[in-house]
N, C-alpha and C positions, 0 to 999 in steps of 0.2 A: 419719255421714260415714266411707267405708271408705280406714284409715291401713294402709299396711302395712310395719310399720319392719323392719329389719335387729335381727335374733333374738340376731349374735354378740354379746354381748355385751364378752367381753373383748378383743376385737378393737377393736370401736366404741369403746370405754373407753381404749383406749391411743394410738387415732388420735387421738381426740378433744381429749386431753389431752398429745399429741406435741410436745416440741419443734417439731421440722420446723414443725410447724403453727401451730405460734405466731411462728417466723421468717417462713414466708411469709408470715403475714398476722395480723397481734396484734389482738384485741378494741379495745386504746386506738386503731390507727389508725383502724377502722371508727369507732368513736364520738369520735375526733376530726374523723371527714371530714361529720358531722352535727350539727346545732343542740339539742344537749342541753340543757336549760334544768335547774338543780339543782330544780325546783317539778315535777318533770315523774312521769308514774305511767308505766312502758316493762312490754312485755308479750315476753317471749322464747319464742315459738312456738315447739317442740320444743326445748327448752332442754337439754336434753343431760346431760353433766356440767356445766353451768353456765360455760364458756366465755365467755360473753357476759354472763351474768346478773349474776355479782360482780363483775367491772367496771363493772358499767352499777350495778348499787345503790349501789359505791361514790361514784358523781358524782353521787348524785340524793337527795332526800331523801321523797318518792314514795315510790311500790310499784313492786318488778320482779315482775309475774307470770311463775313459771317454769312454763311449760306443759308436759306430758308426758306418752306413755301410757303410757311404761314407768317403773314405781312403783320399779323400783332407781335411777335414772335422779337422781330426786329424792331419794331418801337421801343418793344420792353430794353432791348440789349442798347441802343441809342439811347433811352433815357439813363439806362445807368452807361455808360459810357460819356456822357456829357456829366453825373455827379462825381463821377470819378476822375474826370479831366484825360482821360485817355482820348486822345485824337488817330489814331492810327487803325481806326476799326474800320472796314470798308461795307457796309450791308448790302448785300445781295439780297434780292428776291426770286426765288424759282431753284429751279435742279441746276444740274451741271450744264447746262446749256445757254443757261443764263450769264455764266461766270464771263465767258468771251476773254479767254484767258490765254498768254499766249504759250505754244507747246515751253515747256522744261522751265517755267516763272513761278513756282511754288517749292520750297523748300521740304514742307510737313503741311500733311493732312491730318488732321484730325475729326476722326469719326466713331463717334459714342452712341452706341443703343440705337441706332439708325440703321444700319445696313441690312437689318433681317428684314426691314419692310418693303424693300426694292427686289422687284422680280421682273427679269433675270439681272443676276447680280454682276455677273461679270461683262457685260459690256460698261457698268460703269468704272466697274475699277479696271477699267482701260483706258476710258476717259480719262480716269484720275493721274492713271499712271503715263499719260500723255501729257499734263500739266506738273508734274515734277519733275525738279534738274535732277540732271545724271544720277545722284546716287541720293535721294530723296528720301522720304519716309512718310508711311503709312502707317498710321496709330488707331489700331482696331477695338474699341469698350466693346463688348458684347456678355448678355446675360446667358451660360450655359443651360441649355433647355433640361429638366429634369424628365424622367419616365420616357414616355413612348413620343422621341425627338419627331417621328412621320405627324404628329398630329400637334407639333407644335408649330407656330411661325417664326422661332426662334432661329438661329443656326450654331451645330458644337461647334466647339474650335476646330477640330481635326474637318470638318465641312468648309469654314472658314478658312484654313489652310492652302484648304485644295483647290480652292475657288481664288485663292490671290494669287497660288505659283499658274495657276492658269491663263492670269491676267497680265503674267510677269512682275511678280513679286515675289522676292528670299524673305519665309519670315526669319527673324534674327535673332527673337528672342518671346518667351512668353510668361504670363505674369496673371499670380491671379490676385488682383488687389484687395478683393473683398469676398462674401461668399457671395456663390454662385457667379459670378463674375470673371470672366478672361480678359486678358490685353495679350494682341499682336502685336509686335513692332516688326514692319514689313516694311524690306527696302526694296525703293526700282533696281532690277537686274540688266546687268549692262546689255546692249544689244538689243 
C-alpha cells in the first residue's frame, strides 16, 4: 500500500505536538465523545507523536497499537510513553500489513489527518475493518477541503462517507470539533 507522508519532520513534530492544537481540539474530547470501554485493545493508524495514543492507553488496560511508517515517529511516542510510565503502547513500524493482527482483536481505530494520503482508500479500510470485533469503531479526523475539492488531496466528509459504507462501515455520528475539521464515528456493519 503506497503511503506518502510529509518528509518535514520538525515541522510535523511541532504541529503535531502544538498547543494551538491541542486547544482546538484535545485527544480527551475525541475520546470522550466515543465508547471506550477500559477492556478495549485501540489501534492509532499513523500515530504520530503519539497525540492520541497516551491518552488513549491511559483509559484502557488493552493494547494501543501505535502504527507508523516513520521509525522516528515511534521513538518520539516510546520516549514519552516511558516519562509518562504508560506500559501498554505497542509500536508498530509500517502500514497495515505490519500489524499481523488477528481478524475481529481491535476494539477502535483511530485515524486522524491520515487517510487522504492513502490511495486507493478503500482497500484499507477493509483491512481495518477486518481487524475490528463485531461492532467495532472507526474514528475518522479529517480536514474538510475548501474550494475546488478535484484539486485538493484532501477528502469531504460526504467522500469520506461513501468510501467507508463501501468498505462496510455505518457512520453513526458526525462531529465537527474545530474549524474546518470533521470526525466520523463509523461502526463495522454486521455481516
Amino acid at each position: 500500500m503506497h503511503c506518502s507522508y510529509d518528509k518535514h519532520n520538525k515541522g510535523k513534530v511541532s504541529y503535531l505536538e502544538s498547543p494551538e492544537r491541542r486547544k482546538e481540539f484535545s485527544p480527551d474530547q475525541l475520546l470522550n465523545m466515543v465508547p471506550v470501554k477500559e477492556s478495549d485493545s485501540i489501534l492509532d493508524f499513523g500515530a504520530g507523536t503519539g497525540y492520541f495514543s497516551i491518552p488513549a492507553a491511559k483509559r484502557i488496560k488493552g493494547n494501543v497499537y501505535a502504527l507508523d511508517i516513520d521509525s522516528n515517529m515511534l521513538e518520539i511516542i516510546k520516549e514519552k510513553a516511558s516519562e509518562e510510565k504508560v506500559a501498554n503502547i505497542v509500536p508498530v513500524h509500517g502500514n497495515m500489513d505490519a500489524l499481523r493482527l488477528p481478524v475481529g482483536s481491535i476494539d477502535m481505530i483511530i485515524a486522524s489527518l491520515v487517510l487522504h494520503e492513502i490511495q486507493p482508500l478503500e482497500p484499507l479500510l477493509q483491512q481495518m475493518n477486518s481487524v475490528l470485533e463485531k461492532e467495532g469503531y472507526l474514528i475518522c479526523l479529517e480536514i474538510q477541503p475548501e474550494g475546488n475539492a478535484e484539486k485538493s488531496p484532501r477528502i469531504t466528509m460526504e467522500g469520506m462517507e461513501k468510501v467507508m459504507k463501501e468498505a462496510g462501515f455505518q457512520v453513526k455520528e458526525k462531529f465537527f470539533p474545530a474549524e474546518s475539521i470533521y470526525m466520523l464515528v463509523a461502526q463495522k456493519m454486521d455481516g
